[in-house]
N, C-alpha and C positions, 0 to 999 in steps of 0.2 A: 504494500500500500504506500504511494507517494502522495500523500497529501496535500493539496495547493492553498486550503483555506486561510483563513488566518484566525481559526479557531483558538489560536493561545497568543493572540496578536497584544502586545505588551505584559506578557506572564514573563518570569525569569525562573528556569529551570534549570538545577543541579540535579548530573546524573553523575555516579561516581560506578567506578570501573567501566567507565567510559571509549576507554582506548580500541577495545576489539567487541568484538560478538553482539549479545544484544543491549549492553550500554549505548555501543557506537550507534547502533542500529535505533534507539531510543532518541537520541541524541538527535542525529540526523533530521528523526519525525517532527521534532518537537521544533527543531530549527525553522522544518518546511513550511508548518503551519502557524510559524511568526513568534515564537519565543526567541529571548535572548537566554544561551546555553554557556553553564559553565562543564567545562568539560572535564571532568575529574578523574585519575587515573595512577597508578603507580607508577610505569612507563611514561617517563616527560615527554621521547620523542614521538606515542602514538598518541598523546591527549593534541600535543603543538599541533601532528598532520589532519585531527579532525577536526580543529578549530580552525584551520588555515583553510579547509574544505570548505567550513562551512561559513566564510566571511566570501570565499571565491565566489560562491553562488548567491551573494547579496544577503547575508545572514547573520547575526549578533553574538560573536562568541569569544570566549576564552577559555585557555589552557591551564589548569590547575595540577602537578604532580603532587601525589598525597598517598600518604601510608596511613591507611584508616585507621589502625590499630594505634596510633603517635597523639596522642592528646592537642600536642602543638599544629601539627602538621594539618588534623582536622578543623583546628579552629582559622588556623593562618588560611585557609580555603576558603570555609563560608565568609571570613575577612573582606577577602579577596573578592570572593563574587560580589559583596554588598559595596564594596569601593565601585567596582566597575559599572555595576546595571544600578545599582542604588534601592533596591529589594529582591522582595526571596518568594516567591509564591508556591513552586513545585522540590521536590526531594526525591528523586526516585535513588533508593541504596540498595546497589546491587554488585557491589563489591564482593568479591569469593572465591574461594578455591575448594578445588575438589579434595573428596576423601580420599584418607590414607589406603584402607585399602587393607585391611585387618581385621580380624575380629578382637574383642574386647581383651581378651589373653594376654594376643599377640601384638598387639597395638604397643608403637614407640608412644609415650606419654608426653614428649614433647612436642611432636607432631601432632596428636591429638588434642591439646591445647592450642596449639596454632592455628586452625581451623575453627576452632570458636575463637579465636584471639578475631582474626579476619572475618568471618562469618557472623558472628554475634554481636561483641563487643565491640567492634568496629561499627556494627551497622547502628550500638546505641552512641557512640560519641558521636557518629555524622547529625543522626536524630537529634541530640541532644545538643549539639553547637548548631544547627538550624533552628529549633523551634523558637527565639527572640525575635528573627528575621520573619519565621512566618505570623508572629505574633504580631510586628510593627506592620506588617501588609493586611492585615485584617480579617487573614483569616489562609487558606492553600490546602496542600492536598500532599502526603506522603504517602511513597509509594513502594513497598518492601517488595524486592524481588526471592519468594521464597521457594519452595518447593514440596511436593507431594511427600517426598517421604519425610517431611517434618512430619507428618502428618500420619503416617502409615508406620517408620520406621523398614529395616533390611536390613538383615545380618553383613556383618562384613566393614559395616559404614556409621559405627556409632559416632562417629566425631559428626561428618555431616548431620546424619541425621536429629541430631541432639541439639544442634547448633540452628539447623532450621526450625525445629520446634521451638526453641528460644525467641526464632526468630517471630514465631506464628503470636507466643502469648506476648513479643513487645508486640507489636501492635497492636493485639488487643488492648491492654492496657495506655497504652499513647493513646489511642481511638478514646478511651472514655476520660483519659487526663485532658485532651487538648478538645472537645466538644464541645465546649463555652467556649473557644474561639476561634467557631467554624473552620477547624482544620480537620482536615477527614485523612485517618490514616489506615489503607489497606492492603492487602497481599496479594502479590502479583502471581501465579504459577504457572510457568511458560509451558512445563512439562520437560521433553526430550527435547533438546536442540541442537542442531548439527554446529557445534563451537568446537574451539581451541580444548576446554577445560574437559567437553565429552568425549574429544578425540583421543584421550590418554588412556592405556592400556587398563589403569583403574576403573575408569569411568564404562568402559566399554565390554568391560568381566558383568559389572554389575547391569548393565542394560541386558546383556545375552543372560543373565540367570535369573531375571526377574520376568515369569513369562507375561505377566499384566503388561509391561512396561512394553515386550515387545509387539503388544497390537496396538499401541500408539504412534499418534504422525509425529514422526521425526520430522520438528520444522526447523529452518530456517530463522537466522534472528531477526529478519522482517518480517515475517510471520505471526512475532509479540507485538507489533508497533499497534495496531489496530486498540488494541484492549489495553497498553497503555496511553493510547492516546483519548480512550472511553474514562479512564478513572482521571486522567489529569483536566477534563473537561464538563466532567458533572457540575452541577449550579451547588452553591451554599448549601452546607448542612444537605449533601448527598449523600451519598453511603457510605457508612463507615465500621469498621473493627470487621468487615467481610474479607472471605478470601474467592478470590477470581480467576478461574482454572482455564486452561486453553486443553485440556486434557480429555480422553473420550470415555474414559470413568469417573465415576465417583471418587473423590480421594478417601 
């Protein structure tokens, strides 16, 4: 979906892991249909090539490198974005890395910390250094990009899966802290997507052993744009503490 309108025509949206898959893919939509994008990413040199993209094609953006997990790093961002557009209306965090790839036994404890370091904790400091910006804008919209097996769980993947569930009851909980000031915050679940992070020999053990998984549409990260650009555009006091599935099951 390439959207021409200008449905988000003076909104200012922060997508963080921005740089590849369906941040970028995020990023882009949001560009099209008239936001000014901060483009947020670990990788400095892919957040700079999206934001360069997206000024080449007449469109309001900047490049943020950030290590969600860095207290400083998250706030010198939303900083950043609030110098540059001068508010904060959207938050899509979708920063993440895949599971290890063990079961709970076998599992390094280091690396399983690291992935709720990035996955969890990362997605509350972004939330939590935004929500004064979406507060002085009158109100916005967060948008957690989570996953089914927060939801379900799967052997093999407790750090993900643990770390998305974290991910499911923040929002809930933001959703009923931030509702007296029309900020609506819900969860995104793209399902299977053909990216960098599924392509690893982890990610792709657990796709082939989970037979549910495999009668799902493997999409594409334009594929989420449609249903993020559905939550980032609902009116006031829309829907909130829901979770919003692209998936052809039930979670």
């Amino acid at each position: 979906m390439h959207p021409s309108d200008n449905s988000l025509q003076g909104r200012v949206a922060l997508v963080t892991g921005a740089g590849k898959g369906i941040g970028r893919a995020i990023a882009l939509a949001y560009a099209r249909a008239g936001a000014a994008v901060c483009c947020a990413g670990r990788t400095e040199s892919d957040v700079v090539a999206l934001a360069d993209d997206i000024r080449a094609t007449g469109g309001q953006a900047m490049a943020a490198a950030v290590d969600v997990t860095q207290e400083t790093d998250v706030d010198r961002m939303v900083a950043s974005c609030l110098e540059a557009f001068g508010r904060l209306d959207i938050v899509v965090l979708n920063a993440g890395v895949a599971a290890e790839g063990a079961s709970v036994e076998a599992s390094d404890a280091q690396r399983w910390r690291q992935t709720l370091d990035v996955n969890l904790f990362g997605a509350y400091l972004c939330a939590r250094a935004a929500i004064p910006g979406l507060k002085a804008a009158g109100g916005g919209k967060v948008i957690m990009i989570g996953s089914g097996l927060g939801h379900t769980g799967q052997p093999g993947i407790s750090d993900y899966a643990c770390a998305k569930a974290g991910l499911w009851m923040l929002t809930r909980v933001l959703a009923q802290e931030l509702a007296p000031h029309q900020i609506d915050v819900n969860e995104l679940i793209p399902g299977p997507v053909d990216t960098a992070m599924t392509a690893t020999a982890v990610a792709q053990s657990h796709l082939q052993a989970n037979p549910a998984l495999q009668q799902e549409w493997l999409k594409q990260p334009e594929d989420v744009v449609p249903l993020a650009l559905f939550l980032a555009t609902q009116p006031p006091r829309g829907p909130t503490a829901q979770s919003f599935g692209l998936g052809r099951r039930p979670i």
